[in-house]
C-alpha positions as CSV (number, residue, x, y, z in Angstrom):
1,X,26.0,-10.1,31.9
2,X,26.8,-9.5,28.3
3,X,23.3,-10.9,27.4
4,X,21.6,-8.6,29.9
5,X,24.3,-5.7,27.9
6,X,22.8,-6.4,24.4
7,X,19.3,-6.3,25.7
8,X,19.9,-2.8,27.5
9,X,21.7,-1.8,23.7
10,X,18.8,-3.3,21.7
11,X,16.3,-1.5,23.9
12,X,18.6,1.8,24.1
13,X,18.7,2.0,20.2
14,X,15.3,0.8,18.5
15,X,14.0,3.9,18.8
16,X,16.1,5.2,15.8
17,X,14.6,2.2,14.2
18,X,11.4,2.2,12.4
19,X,12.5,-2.0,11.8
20,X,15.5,-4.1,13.3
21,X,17.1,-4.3,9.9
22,X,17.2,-1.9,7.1
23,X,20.2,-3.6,4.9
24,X,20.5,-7.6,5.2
25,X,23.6,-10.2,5.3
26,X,23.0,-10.5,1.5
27,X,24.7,-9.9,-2.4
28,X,22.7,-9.2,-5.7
29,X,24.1,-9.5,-8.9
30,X,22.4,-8.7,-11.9
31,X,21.3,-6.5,-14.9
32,X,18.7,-3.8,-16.1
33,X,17.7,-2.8,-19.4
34,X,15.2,0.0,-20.5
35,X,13.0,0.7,-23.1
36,X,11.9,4.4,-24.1
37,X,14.4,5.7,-22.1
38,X,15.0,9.8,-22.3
39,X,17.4,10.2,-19.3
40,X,19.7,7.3,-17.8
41,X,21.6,7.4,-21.1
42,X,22.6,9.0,-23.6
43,X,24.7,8.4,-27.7
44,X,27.6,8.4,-25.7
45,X,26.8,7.1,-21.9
46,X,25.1,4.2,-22.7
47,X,23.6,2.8,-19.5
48,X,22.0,-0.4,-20.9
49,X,22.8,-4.4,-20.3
50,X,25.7,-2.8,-17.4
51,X,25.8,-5.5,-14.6
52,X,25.0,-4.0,-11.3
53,X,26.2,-5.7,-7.6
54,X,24.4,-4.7,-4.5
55,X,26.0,-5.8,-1.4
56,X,24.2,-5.4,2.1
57,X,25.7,-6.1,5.7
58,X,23.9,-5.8,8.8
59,X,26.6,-6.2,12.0
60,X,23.1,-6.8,14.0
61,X,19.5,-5.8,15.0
62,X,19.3,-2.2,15.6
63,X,23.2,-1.5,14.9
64,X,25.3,-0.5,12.2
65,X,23.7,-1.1,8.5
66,X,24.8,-0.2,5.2
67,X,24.5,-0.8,1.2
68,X,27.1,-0.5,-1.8
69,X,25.4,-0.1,-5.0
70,X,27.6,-0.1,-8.3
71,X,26.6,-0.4,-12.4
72,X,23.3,0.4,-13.6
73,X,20.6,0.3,-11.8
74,X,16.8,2.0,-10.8
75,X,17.2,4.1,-7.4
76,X,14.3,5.7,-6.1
77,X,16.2,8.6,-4.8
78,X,17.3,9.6,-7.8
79,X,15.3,12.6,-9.9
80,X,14.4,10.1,-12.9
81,X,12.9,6.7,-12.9
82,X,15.3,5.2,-15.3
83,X,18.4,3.3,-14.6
84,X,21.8,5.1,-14.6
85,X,25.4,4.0,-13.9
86,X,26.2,4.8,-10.0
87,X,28.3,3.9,-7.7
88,X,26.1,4.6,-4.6
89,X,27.0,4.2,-0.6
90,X,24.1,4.0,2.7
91,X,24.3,3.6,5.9
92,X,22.4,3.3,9.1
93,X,23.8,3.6,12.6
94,X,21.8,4.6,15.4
95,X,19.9,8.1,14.9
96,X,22.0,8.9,12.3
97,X,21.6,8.0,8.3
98,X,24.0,8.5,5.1
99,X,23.7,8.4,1.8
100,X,26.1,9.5,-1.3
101,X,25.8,8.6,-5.2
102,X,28.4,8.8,-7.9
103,X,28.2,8.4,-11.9
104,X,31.5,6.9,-12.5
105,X,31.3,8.0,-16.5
106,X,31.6,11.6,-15.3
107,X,34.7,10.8,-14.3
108,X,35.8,8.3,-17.1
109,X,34.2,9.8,-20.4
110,X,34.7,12.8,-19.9
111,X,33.5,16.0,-22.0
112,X,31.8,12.8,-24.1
113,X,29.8,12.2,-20.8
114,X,27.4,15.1,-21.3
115,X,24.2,15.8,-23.3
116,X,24.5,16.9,-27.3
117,X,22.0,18.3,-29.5
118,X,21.7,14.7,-31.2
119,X,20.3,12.9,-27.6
120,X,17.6,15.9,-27.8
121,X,14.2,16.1,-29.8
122,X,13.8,19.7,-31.9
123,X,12.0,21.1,-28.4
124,X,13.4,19.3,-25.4
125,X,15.0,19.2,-22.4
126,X,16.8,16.7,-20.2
127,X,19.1,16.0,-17.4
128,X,20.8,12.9,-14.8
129,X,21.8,12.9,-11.4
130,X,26.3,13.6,-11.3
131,X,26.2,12.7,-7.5
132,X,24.7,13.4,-4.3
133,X,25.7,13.3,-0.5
134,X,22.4,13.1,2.3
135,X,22.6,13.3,5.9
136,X,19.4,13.1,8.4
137,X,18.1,11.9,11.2
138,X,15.6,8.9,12.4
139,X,13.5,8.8,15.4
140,X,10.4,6.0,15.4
141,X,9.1,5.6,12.1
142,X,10.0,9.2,11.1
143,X,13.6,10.5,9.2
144,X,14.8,13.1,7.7
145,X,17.5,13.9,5.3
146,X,18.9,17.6,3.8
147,X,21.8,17.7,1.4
148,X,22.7,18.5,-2.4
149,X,22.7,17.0,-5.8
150,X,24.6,17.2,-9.0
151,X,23.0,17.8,-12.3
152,X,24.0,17.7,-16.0
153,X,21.1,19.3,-17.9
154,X,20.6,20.3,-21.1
155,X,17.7,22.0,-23.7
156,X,16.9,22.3,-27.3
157,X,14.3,24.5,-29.0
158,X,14.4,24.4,-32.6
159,X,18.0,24.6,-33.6
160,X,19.2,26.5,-30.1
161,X,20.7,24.0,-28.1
162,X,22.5,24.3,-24.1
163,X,24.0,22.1,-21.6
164,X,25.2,22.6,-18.7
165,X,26.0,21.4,-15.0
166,X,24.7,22.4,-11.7
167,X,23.9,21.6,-7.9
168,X,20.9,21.7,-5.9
169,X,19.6,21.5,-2.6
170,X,17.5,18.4,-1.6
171,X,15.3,17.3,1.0
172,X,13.8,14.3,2.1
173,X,11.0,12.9,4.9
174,X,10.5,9.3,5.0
175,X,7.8,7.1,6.8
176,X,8.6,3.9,7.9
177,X,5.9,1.4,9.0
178,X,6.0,-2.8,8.5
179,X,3.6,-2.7,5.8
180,X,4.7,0.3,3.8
181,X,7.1,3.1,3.8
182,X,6.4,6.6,2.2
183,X,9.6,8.7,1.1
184,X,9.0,12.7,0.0
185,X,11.7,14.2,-1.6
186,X,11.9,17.8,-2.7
187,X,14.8,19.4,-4.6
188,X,15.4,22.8,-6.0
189,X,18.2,25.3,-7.3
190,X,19.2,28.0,-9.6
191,X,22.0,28.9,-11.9
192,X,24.1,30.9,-13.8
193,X,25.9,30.1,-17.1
194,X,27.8,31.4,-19.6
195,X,29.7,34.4,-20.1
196,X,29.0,38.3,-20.7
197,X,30.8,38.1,-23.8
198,X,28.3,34.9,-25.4
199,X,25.2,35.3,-23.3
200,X,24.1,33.9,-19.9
201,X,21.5,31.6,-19.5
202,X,19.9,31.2,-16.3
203,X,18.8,27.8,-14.9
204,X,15.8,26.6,-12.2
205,X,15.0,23.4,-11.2
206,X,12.0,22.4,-9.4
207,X,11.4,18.5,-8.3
208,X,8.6,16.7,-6.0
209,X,8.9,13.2,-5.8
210,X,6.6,10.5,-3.7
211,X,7.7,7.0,-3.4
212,X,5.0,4.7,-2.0
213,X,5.9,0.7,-0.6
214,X,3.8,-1.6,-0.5
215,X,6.3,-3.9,1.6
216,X,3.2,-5.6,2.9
217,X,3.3,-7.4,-0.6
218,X,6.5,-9.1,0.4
219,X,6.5,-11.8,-3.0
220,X,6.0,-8.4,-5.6
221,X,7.8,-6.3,-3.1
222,X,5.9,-3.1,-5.3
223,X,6.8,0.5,-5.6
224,X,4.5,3.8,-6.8
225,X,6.1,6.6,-7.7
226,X,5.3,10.0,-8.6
227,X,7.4,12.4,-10.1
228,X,7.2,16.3,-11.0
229,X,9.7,18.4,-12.2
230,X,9.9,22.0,-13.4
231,X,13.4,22.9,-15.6
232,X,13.7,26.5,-17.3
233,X,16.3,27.7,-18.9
234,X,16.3,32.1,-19.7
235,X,19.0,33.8,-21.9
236,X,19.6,35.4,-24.7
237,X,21.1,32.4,-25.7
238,X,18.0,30.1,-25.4
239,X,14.7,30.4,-23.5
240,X,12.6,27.4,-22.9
241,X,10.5,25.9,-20.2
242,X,9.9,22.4,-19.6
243,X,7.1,20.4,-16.8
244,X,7.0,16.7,-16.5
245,X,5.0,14.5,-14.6
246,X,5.5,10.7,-14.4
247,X,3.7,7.7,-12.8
248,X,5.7,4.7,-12.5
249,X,5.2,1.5,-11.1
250,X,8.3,-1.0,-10.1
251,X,8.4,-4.6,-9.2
252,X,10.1,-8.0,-8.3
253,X,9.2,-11.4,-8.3
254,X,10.6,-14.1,-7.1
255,X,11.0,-17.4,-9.4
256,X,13.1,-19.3,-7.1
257,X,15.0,-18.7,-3.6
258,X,17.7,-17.4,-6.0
259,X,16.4,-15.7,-8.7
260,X,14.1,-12.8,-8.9
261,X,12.6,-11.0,-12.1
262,X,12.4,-7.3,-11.7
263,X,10.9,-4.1,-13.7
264,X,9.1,-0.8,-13.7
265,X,6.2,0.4,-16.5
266,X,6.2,4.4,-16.7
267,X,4.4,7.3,-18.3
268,X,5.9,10.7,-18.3
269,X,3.4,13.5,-19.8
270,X,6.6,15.9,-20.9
271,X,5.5,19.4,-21.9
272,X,8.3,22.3,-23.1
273,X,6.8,25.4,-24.8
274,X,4.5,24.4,-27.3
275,X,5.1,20.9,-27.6
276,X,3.7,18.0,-25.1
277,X,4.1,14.6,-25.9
278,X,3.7,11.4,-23.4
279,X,5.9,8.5,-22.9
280,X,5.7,5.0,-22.1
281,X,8.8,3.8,-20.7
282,X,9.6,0.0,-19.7
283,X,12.2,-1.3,-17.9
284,X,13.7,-5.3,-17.4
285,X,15.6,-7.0,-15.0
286,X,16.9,-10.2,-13.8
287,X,19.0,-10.8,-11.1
288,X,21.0,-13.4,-8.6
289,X,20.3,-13.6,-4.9
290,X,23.2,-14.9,-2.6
């Protein structure tokens, strides 16, 4: 009887379930570097050779599911393609689907945590995910997620420089099938800063993102994604408009049933009144599979 129960279950719930597991019995251990990187670190937040532990339980097919993510680490949710300190949580039970991130050196830096005028070029902008907290749904292949994110951003335009913190709003529609999975995120927000005594400046933030896996290719286990964001910035006390697109392409291999070498090669074409530029960025990892 409690064999004929789990079938009627298993049958019950796999229609929230584009596959039977998500998240694995399994524990990662390792570390990322970057190379060209503009926003998962800064002078003072450095981001680089930080360990990072993923930790995955599954209590069984088509049941309860979730991740822990902590140190630094790529996430394709997040509005850059750099790695970032995070301490991030998921989980997947039935229909329903969670998913929070925290930077932990918001917390423990401080005011020393946020952009300066030294981390900027003379024309520039730049920002990194504080946190975010998504809820959706999944029925089939299909999901959806709505919530809000945390931003510190910051511009610079010859010798006028801002920072700030804001939230947005942020949704997402993901496609799950056993040979790839599509996510499409979308976020945008506005705000205030400042004071009527020094000057307002008025923020907006646009972003489109498209993550394309090609889980097919289970040995490389690839990743395409493209970004576009819009970030302006209007006040008396600086006025500046910046558009970035970015290609990126992120990998793994596996060298042996325990270790795996990982990385991602990006271009960003970064364009802010006058001045447009393009960057290569490159990212390394290695990392333990237990």
């Amino acid at each position: 009887k409690k064999g004929y129960e789990t079938l009627k279950s298993y049958y019950r719930e796999q229609k929230f379930y584009s596959q039977p597991e998500m998240y694995r019995n399994s524990t990662i251990l390792g570390i990322w570097h970057d190379f060209g990187a503009r926003y998962g670190s800064t002078t003072k937040r450095n981001s680089h050779y930080a360990p990072f532990l993923i930790d995955e339980l599954s209590d069984d097919v088509f049941s309860y599911q979730r991740q822990f993510v902590t140190g630094s680490i790529v996430n394709t949710q997040s509005h850059h393609e750099e790695a970032q300190t995070q301490m991030s949580y998921s989980f997947k039970a039935s229909y329903f689907r969670f998913s929070g991130m925290l930077d932990p050196y918001s917390m423990l830096l401080g005011s020393n945590y946020f952009w300066t005028s030294d981390d900027l070029k003379p024309v520039d902008t730049r920002l990194n995910d504080l946190y975010w907290i998504n809820l959706g749904f999944d029925y089939g292949k299909f999901g959806v997620t709505a919530g809000f994110n945390g931003l510190s951003v910051a511009a610079q335009n010859q010798g006028q420089f801002f920072q700030t913190t804001m939230s947005v709003s942020r949704f997402a529609l993901f496609y799950h099938d056993l040979d790839y999975v599509l996510d499409v995120i979308f976020s945008n927000g506005g705000h205030s800063a400042g004071s009527d005594f020094s000057g307002k400046v008025n923020v907006r933030f646009n972003m489109l993102r498209f993550n394309f896996y090609l889980t097919f290719l289970s040995d490389w286990q690839p990743v395409v994604s493209v970004i576009h964001r819009t970030l302006a910035f209007t006040g008396n006390l600086i006025s500046l408009e910046s558009n970035s697109k970015t290609l990126n392409l992120m990998a793994h291999y596996k060298l042996t049933d325990r270790i795996y070498l990982g990385g991602y090669s990006a271009f960003e074409q970064f364009e802010a009144g006058s001045f447009s530029e393009g960057n290569f960025k490159l990212g390394l990892s290695t990392y333990f599979y237990f």
